[in-house]
C-alpha positions as CSV (number, residue, x, y, z in Angstrom):
1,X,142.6,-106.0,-134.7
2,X,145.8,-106.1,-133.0
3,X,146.3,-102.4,-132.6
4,X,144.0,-100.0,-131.3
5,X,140.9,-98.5,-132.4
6,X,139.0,-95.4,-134.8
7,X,135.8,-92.9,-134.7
8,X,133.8,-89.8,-135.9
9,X,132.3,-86.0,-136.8
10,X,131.2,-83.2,-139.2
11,X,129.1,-80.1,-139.9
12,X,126.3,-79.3,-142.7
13,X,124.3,-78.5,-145.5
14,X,127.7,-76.4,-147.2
15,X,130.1,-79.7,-147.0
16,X,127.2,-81.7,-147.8
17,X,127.6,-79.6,-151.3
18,X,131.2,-79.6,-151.3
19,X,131.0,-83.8,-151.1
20,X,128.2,-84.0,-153.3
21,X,130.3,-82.2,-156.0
22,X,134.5,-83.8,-155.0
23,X,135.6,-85.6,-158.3
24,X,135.4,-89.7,-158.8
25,X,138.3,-90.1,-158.2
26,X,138.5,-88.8,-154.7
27,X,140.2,-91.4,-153.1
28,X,138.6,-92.7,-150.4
29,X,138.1,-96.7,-148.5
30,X,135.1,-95.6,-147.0
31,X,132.4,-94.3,-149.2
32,X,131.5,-95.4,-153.0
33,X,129.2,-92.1,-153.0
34,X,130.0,-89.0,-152.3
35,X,133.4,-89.5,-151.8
36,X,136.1,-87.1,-149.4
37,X,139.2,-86.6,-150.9
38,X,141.5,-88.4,-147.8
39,X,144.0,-89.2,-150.6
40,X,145.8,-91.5,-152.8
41,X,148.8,-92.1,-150.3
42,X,146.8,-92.8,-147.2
43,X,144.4,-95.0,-149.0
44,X,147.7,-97.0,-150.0
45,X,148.6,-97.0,-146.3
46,X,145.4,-97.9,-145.1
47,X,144.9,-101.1,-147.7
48,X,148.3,-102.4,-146.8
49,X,147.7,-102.3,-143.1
50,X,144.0,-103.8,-143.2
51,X,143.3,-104.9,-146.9
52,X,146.3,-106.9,-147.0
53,X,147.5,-107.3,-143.2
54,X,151.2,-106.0,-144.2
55,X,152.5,-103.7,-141.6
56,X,155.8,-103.7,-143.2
57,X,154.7,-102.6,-146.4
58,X,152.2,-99.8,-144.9
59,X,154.8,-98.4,-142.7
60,X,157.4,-98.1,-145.9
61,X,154.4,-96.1,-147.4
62,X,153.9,-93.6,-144.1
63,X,156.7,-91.5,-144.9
64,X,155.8,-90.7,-148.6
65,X,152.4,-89.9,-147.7
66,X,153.1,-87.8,-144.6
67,X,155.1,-85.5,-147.6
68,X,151.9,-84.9,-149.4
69,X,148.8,-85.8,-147.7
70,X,150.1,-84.7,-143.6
71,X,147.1,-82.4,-143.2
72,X,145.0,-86.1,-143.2
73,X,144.1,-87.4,-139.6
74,X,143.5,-91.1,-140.7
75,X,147.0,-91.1,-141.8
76,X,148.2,-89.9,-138.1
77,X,145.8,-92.2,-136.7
78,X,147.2,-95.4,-139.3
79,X,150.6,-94.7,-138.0
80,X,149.5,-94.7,-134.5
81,X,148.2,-98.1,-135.3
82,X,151.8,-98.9,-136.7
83,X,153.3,-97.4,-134.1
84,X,151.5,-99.3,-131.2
85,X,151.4,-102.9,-132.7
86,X,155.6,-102.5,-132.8
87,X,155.5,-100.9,-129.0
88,X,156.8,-97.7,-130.0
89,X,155.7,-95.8,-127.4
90,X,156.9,-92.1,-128.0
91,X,155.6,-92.6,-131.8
92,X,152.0,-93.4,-130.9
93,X,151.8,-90.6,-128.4
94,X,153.3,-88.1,-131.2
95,X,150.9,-89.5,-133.6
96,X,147.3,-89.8,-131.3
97,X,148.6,-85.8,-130.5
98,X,148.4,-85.2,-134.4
99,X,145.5,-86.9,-135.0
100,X,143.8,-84.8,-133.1
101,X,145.4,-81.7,-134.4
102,X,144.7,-82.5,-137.8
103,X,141.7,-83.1,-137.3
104,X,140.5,-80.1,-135.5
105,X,141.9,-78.1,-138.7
106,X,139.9,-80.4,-140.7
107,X,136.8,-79.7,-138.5
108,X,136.7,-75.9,-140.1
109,X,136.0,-77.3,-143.8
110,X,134.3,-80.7,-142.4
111,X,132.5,-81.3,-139.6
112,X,132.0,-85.0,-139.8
113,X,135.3,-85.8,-140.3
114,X,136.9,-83.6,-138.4
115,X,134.9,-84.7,-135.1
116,X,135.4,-87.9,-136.0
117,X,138.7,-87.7,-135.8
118,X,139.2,-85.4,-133.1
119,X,137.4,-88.2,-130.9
120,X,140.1,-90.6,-132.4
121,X,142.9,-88.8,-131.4
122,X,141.4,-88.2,-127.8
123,X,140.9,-91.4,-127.5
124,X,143.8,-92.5,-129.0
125,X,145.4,-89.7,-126.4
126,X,144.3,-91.6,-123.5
127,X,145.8,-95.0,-124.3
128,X,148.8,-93.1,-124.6
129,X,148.6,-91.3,-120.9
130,X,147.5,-95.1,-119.3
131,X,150.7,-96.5,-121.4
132,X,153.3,-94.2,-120.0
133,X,151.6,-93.3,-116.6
134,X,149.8,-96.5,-115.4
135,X,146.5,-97.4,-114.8
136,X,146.5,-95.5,-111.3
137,X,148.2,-92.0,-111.9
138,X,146.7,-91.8,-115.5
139,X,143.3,-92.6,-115.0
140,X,141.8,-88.8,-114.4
141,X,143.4,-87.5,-117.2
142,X,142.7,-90.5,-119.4
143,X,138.9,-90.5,-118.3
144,X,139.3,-86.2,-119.5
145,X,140.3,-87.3,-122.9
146,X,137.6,-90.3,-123.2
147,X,134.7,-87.7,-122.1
148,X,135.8,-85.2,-124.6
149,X,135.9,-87.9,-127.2
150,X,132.1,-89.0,-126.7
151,X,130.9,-85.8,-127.1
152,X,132.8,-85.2,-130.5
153,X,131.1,-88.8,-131.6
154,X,127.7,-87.5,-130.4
155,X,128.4,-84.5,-132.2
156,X,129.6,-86.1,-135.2
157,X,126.1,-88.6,-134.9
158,X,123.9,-85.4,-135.2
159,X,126.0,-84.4,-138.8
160,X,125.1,-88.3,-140.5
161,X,124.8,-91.4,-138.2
162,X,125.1,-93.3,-141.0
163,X,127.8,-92.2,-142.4
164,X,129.7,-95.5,-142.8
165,X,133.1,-94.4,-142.0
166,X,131.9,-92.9,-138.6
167,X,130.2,-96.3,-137.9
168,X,132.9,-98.0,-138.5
169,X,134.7,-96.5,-136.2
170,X,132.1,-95.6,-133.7
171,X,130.6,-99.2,-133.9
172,X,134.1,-100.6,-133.6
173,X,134.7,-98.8,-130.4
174,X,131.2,-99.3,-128.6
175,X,132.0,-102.8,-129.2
176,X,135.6,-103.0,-127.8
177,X,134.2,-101.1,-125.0
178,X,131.3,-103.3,-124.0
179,X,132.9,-106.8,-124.7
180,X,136.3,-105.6,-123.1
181,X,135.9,-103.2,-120.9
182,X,131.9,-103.7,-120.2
183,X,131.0,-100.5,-119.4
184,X,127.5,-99.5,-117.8
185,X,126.5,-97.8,-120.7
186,X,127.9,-99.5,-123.4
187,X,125.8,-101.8,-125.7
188,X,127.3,-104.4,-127.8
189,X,123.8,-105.1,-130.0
190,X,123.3,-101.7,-130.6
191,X,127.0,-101.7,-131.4
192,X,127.0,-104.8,-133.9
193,X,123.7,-103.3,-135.4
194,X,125.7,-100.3,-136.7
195,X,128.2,-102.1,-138.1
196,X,126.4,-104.5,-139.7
197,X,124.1,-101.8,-140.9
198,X,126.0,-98.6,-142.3
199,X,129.9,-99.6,-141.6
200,X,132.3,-99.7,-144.3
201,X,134.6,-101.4,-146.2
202,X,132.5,-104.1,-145.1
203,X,135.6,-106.9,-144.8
204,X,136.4,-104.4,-141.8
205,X,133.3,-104.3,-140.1
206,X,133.2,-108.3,-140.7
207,X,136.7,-108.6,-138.9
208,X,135.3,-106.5,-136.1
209,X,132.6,-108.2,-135.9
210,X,134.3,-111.5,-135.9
211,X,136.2,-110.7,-132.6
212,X,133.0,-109.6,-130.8
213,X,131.0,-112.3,-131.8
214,X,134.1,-114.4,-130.3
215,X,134.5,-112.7,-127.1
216,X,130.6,-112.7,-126.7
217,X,130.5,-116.4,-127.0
218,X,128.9,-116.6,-130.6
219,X,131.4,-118.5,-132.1
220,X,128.7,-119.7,-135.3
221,X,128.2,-116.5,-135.6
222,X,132.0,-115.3,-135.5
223,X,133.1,-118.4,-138.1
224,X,130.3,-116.5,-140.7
225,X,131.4,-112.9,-140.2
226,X,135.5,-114.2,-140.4
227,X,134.6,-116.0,-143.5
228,X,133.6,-113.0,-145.1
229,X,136.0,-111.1,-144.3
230,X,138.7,-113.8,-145.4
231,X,136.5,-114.2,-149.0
232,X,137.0,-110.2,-149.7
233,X,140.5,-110.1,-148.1
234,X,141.9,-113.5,-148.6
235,X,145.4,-112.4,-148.2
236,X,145.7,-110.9,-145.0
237,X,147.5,-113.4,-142.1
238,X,145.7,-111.2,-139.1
239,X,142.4,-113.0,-140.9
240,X,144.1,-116.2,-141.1
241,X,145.0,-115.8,-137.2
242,X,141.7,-114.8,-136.1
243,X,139.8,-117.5,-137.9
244,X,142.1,-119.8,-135.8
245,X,141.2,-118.4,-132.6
246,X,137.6,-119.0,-133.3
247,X,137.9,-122.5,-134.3
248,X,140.2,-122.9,-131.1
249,X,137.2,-121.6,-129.4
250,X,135.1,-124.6,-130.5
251,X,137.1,-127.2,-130.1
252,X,138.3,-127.6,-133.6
253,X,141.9,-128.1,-132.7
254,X,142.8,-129.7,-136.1
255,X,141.6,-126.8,-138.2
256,X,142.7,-124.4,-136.2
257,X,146.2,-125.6,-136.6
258,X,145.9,-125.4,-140.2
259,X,144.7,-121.4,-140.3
260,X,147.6,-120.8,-138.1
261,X,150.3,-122.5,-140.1
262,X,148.2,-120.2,-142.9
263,X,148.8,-117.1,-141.1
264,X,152.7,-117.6,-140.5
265,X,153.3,-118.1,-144.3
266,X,153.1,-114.3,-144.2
267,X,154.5,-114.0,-140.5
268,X,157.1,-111.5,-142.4
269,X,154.4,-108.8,-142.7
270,X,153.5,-108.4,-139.3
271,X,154.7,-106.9,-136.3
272,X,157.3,-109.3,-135.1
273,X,155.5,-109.3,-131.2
274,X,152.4,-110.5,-133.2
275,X,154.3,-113.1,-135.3
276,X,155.6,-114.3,-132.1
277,X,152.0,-114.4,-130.4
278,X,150.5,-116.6,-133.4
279,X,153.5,-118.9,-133.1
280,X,152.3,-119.5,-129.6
281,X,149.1,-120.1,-129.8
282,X,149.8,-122.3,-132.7
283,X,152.3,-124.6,-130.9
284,X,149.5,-124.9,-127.9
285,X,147.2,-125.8,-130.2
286,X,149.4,-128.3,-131.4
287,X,149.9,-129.5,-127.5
288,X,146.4,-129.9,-127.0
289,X,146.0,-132.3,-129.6
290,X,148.9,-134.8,-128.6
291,X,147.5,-135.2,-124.7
């Protein structure tokens, strides 16, 4: 996903009302039921930034929406994503610390969300104290902000743990953490369970499940979920990018080539340290083939 990562939370039977009965035209990427009303704005944000894989257009939209819709915690945690995939360092740790904040205000009216998103921003929180501390001097606070984070999830699991934004982000996360980081406890097939199960949008969840099933090893499995995600989204490079690595993965230099030449036609809509990455890999590609 080339930026970081989202999560969970919310309370009962009274919010489950108050959902039940928020207009149609809530605006929401999450739920077609039952919609929460995140907001017009940050919907816009959030389609330019994964729909359509333009970072420049989504972070144009930020400001407008931060006038009208600030009390959101996705939108803090969107431009944390913004913020971290152009190495803005003070930014992300401004916005993981709103995140958080919003979303404990949010917590009072709803539960789920609002635990959701507290967990975000804690974890969010403790990429931030490993980014400008180090691994060594930030690793007891980080590992404060990652424990409080689990137990908002598990909280946040007890509300609806099918709620599809929450596995989304929950399944996204267990699955970073036990491909990446292979924790004791973590689970990756209980983790691509949920998101193939409950997660949505589902050209998302396919993405994220793409780049598990690629670290895992699974390319056949990866080139399925990619393609789906590419057939819903076809105009988003990042997709492009990541169907190359795949194919790169099994020995399918020629191809490869091709979805990266894809993904630079739009190299102006992405971070310009991503651009550059893609541009690399591409021209080893293309080394690999002339030995």
């Amino acid at each position: 996903m080339a930026a970081t990562t989202f999560l969970k939370p919310l309370t009962a039977a009274a919010l489950i009302t108050l959902a039940t009965a928020l207009p149609s035209f809530a605006k929401d990427p999450f739920r077609t039921s039952n919609a929460k009303p995140i907001g017009d704005r940050t919907e816009a944000v959030f389609n330019a930034l994964f729909k359509e894989g333009d970072h420049s257009k989504a972070a144009s939209l930020v400001a407008e929406a931060e006038k009208n819709e600030a009390n959101e915690p996705l939108l803090h945690a969107l431009k944390a994503a913004i913020a971290y995939n152009n190495q803005d360092s003070n930014s992300f740790k401004t916005s993981a610390l709103r995140t958080r904040e919003t979303a404990e205000a949010l917590a009072k009216s709803d539960s789920l969300r609002g635990n959701t998103y507290i967990a975000v921003g804690n974890f969010l929180e403790s990429a931030a104290i490993l980014q400008e501390k180090g691994v060594v001097r930030g690793t007891p606070a980080a590992l404060g902000k990652l424990q409080e984070a689990f137990s908002k999830l598990d909280a946040a699991e007890k509300i609806d743990a099918q709620d599809p934004e929450l596995a989304l982000l929950k399944g996204t996360m267990d699955l970073m953490l036990a491909v990446n980081i292979n924790l004791p406890f973590s689970d990756a097939d209980k983790a691509i369970k949920r998101l193939e199960s409950s997660a949505a949008p589902r050209y998302i969840a396919d993405r994220n499940l793409a780049w598990g099933y690629r670290d895992l090893k699974k390319q056949d499995q990866a080139i399925s979920a990619i393609d789906r995600a590419i057939g819903a989204t076809p105009n988003n490079p990042e997709l492009e990018y990541l169907k190359a690595q795949i194919l790169v993965r099994q020995g399918k230099n020629a191809e490869a080539l091709k979805q990266f030449d894809i993904a630079l036609k739009r190299k102006q809509q992405l971070p310009q340290v991503l651009g550059d990455q893609i541009q690399r890999e591409r021209d080893r590609t293309e080394k690999r083939m002339k030995k």
